[in-house]
Kinemage of the C-alpha trace (Angstrom):
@kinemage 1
@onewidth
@group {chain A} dominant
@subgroup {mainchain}
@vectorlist {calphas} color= white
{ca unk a 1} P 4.736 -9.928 21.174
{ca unk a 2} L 2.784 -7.111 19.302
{ca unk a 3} L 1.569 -7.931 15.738
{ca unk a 4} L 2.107 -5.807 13.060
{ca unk a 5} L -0.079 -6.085 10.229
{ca unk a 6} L 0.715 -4.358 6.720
{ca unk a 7} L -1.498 -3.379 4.207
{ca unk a 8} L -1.794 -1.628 1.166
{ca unk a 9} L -4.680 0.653 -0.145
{ca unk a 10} L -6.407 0.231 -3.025
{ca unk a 11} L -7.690 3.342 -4.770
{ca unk a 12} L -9.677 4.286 -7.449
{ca unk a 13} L -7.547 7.197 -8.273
{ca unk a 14} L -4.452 8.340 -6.839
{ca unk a 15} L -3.856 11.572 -6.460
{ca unk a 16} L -1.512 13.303 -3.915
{ca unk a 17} L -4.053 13.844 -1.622
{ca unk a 18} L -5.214 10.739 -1.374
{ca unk a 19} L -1.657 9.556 -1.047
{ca unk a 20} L -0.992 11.652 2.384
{ca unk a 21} L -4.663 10.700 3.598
{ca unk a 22} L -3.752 6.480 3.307
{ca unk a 23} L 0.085 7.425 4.728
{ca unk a 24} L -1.858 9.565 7.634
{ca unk a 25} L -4.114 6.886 8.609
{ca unk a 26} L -1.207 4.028 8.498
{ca unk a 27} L -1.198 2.369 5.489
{ca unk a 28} L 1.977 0.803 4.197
{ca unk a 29} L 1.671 1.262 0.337
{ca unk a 30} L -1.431 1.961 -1.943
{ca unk a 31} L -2.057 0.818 -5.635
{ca unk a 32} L -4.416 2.002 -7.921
{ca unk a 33} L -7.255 0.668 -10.193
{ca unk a 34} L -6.919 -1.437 -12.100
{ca unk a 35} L -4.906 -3.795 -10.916
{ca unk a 36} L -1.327 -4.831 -12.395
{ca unk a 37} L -0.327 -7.682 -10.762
{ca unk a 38} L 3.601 -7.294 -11.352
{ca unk a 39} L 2.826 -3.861 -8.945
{ca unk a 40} L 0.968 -5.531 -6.444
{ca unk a 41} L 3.388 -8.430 -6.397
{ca unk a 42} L 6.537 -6.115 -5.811
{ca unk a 43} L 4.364 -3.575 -3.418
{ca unk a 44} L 4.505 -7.408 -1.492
{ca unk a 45} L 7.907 -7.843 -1.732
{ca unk a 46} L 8.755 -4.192 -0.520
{ca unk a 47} L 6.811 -5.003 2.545
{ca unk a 48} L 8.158 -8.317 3.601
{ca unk a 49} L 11.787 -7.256 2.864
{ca unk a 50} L 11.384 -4.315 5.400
{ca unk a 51} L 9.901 -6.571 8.108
């Protein structure tokens, strides 16, 4: 059974490069600083759902 981890990329700013560069090196989501929680939580959700 291979593992698959998913993760999401936390950024100071988010801009469209840095968007391609975190899909390029296979990240699942990203979110930027600061934090809202509600995001995070439903960036979460997203990911189990597709699993």
């Amino acid at each position: 059974m291979k593992l698959q981890i998913s993760t999401i990329a936390l950024t100071a700013d988010v801009n469209t490069a840095d968007v391609e560069k975190c899909k390029a090196i296979g990240m699942n989501n990203y979110i930027s600083k600061p934090i809202d929680k509600k995001l995070l939580y439903h960036k979460i959700l997203e990911l189990l759902k597709s699993k």
